[in-house]
N, C-alpha and C positions, 0 to 999 in steps of 0.2 A: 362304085363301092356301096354297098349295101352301109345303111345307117345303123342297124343293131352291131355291126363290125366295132364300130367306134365305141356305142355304149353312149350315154346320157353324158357323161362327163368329158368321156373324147369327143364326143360332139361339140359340145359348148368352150374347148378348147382350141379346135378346129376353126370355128366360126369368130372367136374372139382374141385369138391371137396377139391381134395387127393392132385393136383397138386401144386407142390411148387416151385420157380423157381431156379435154380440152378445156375443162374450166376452173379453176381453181378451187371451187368447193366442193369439186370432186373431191375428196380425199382418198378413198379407198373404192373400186370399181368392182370389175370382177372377180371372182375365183374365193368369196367366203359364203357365210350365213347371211352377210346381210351388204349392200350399199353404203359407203358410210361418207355424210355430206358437211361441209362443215359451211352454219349462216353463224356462228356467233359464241358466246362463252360454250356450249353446249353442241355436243357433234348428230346429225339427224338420219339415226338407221332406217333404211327401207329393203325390205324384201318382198317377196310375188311368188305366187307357186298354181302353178295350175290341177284341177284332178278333172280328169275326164273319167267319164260314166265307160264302164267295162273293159278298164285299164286300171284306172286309182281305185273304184268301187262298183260295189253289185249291189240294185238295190233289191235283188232275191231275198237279200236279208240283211241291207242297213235301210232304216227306217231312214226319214226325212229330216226328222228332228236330230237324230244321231249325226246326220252326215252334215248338217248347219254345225254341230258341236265342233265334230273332228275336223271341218275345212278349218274351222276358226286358228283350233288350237295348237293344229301345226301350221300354221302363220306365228304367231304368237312365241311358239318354242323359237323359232328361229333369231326374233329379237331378246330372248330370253341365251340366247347361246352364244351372245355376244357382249353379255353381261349388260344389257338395255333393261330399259322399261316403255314399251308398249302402249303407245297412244292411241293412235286411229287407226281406220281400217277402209278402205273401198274394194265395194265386191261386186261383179260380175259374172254374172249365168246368161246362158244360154241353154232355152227349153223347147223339148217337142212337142208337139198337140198331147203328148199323150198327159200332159202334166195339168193340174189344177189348180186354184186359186189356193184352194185348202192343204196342199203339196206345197205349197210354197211359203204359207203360213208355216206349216210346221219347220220346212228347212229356216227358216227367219229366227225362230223360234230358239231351235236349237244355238244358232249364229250368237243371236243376244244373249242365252245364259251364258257361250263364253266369252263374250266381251265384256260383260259386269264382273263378270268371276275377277277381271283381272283393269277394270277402270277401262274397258276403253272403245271409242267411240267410233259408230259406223258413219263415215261423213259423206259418203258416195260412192258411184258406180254405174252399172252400165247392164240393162238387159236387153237380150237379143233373142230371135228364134234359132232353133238347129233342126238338123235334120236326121242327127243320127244320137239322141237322147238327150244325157244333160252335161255343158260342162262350167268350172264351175273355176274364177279365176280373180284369186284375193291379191291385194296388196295388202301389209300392213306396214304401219310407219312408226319409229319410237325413236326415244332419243338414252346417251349416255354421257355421261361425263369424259370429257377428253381423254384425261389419266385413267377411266378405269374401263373402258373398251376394250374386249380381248376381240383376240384376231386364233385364228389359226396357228400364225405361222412361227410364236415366242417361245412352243417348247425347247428345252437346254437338255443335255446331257446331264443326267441323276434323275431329272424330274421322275416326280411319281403321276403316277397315271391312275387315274379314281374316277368314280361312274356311278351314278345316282339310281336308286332305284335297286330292279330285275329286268333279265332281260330273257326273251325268248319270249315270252309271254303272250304277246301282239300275234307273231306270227303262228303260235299253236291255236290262238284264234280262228285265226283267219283259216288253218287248217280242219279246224272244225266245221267251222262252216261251211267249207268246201266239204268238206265229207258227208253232211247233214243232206246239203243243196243236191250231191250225187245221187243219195239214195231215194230222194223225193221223187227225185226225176226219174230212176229206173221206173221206181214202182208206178210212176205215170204212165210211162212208155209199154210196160207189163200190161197193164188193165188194159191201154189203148189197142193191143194189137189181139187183146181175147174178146172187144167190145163188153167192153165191164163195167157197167153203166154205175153200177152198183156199188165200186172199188173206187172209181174215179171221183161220187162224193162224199164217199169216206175221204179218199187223200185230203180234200178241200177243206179239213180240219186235220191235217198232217200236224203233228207234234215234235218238232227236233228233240235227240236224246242230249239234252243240255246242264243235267242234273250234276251236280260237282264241278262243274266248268265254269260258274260264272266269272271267276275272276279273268280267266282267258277273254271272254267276250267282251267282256269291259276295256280291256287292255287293248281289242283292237277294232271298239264301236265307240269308246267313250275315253280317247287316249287324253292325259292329261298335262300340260305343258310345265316346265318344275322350275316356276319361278322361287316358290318358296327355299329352294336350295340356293336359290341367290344372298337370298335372305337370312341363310347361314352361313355362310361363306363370310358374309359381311361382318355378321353378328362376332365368329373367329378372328376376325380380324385377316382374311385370307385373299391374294388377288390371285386367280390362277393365271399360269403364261401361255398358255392354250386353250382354246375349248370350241365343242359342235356338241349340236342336237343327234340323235340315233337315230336317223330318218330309214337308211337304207341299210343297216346295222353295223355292229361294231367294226367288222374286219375293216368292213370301207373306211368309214368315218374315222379309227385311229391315220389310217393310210393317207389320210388328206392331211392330219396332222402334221405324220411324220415328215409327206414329200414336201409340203411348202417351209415346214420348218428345219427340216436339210437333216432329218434324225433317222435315227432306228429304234427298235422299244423290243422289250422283251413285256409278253401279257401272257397268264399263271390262269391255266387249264381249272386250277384248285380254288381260285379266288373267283372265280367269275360268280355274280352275284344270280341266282337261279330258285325261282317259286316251285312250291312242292308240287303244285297242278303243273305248272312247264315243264316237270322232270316226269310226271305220272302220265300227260298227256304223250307224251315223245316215244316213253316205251309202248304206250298204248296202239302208235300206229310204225311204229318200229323204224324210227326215227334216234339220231343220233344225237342228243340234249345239248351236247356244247357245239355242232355247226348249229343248231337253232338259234343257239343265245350270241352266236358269233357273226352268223351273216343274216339273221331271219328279217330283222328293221320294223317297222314302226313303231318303236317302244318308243322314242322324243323324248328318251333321258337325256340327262348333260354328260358328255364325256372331254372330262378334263384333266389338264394336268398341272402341280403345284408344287414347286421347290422342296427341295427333302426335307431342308427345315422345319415344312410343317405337317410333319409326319404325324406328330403327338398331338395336332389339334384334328386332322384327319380323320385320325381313329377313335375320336371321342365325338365325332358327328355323327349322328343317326341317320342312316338311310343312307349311307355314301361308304362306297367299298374303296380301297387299293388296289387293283387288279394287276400293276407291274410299272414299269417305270423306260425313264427314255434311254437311249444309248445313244453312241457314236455311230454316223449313216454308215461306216462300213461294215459294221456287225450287223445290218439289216433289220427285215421287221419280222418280231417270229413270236409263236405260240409255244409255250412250253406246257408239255402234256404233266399228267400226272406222276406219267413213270420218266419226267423228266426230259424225254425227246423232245428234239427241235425242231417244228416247220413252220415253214416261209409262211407268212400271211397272204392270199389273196382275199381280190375286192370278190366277194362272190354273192352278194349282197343285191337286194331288188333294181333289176336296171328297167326301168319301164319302154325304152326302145328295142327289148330284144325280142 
């Protein structure tokens, strides 16, 4: 059987099955955002994420420093999506000849403003050679109070369903840049086959058309992890009974919700929270604005869900939409359009095995 068959998630289902943990301060294993360990008044989250060079990123056009940012910070979301806070960190690369001392400075660089950004400390790790670029493989470790650890699996029936941020944003990104990266490279391939000695270093000052887009590139060079929505959450007075990070984007991440918490949800075509460059960009290459913001992923918003009751403080937090609410699992999980239709959600969302 071929492993993209499975996908990222049926793999790591596949393979972990059977496993049970043997130690009592296991408390929580696999199958969330984070490890969850218990040595004492305080429970100890760890998660690990690996990116590999021309899979996770291109460094055609992420910089060094940028890609130290983003490894960090989506580490970071993920003990933020478990309602933690973020301690340490150990990291691991592996690099080929082609890399430099001064490359590595800057990836360092990037690492450390976002571990200050948010307190927290790189205490080790591990470098190696490779032989097919770079890759690049963080833990971080945080901790949360007993009682107020969310898991995945506590959505109920009525819950509402709210999501920080915009979304789509990341991924029209990264579509730009893929578009950018195309045209560089025809016009390379152009010159090279007229020998156009002439054209070729002209390109060598190539200028992507990035003019009105920055907020797309930021969104998917400079992603930021949204502790501070913890921090209203709290301030409300609010515990959510579910919640994930938008790694791999919404359709997936509600559906991990739903199946471990035995639910269905209806989520509102209308509400979906959507930036005026994600809406301008999507027409621009004739693209359909809500699969973007539905399955595009790396935005590392918080998607969560919170008792009807607190519907009236919900709606008085900034920067935090309602997008729809849970149901009962035999009503399923579904999209409801604007003119009201119903369809199924699937995960269609970045699976990096396929």
């Amino acid at each position: 059987m071929e492993i993209a068959k499975l996908g990222e998630f049926g793999l790591i289902n596949h393979l972990t099955k059977d496993i049970k943990p043997e130690n009592e301060t296991t408390k929580y294993g696999i199958g969330d955002d984070c490890a969850v360990l218990n040595y004492g008044d305080k429970e100890t989250l760890v998660t690990s994420d690996m990116l590999m060079e021309g899979v996770h990123f291109d460094r055609t056009y992420i910089d060094m420093q940028h890609l130290g940012y983003k490894a960090a910070m989506v580490n970071i979301s993920d003990i933020f999506a478990m309602n933690g806070t973020p301690k340490q960190m150990i990291v691991n690369i592996a690099l080929s000849k082609s890399f430099t001392v001064e490359d590595i400075e800057m990836f360092y660089a990037g690492l450390r403003m976002a571990c200050e950004k948010w307190k927290v400390d790189i205490v080790g790790g591990d470098t190696t050679s490779s032989y097919t670029g770079m890759a690049i493989s963080i833990t971080c470790i945080g901790e949360g109070e007993k009682d107020n650890i969310v898991y995945r699996n506590g959505a109920k029936d009525t819950d509402l369903i709210c999501v920080s941020g915009d979304l789509g944003a990341a991924y029209m990104g990264l579509q730009l840049l893929e578009r950018e990266k195309s045209v560089y490279y025809q016009q390379v391939d152009e010159a090279r086959k007229r020998n156009d000695r002439k054209a070729l270093e002209e390109l060598s000052h190539f200028q992507p058309e990035f003019a009105g887009k920055e907020y797309l590139l930021q969104r998917q060079l400079k992603p930021e992890a949204r502790g501070d929505i913890l921090d209203k959450l709290k301030a409300f007075n609010i515990r959510p009974t579910a919640m994930i990070d938008i790694s791999d984007g919404l359709s997936s991440e509600i559906m991990h919700i739903c199946k471990q918490s035995e639910c269905g949800c209806r989520i509102y075509e209308k509400n979906l929270p959507i930036d005026y460059q994600t809406a301008v960009m999507a027409e621009e290459m004739n693209m359909n604005v809500t699969t973007c913001a539905m399955n595009g992923g790396e935005d590392y918003e918080l998607l969560f869900t919170v008792p009807i009751g607190d519907y009236a403080k919900i709606e008085d937090m900034e920067d935090v939409r309602i997008i729809g609410h849970i149901t009962k699992k035999e009503l399923g999980m579904m999209l409801i359009t604007r003119d009201n239709s119903e369809f199924e959600l699937k995960a269609q969302g970045w699976n990096p095995l396929a």
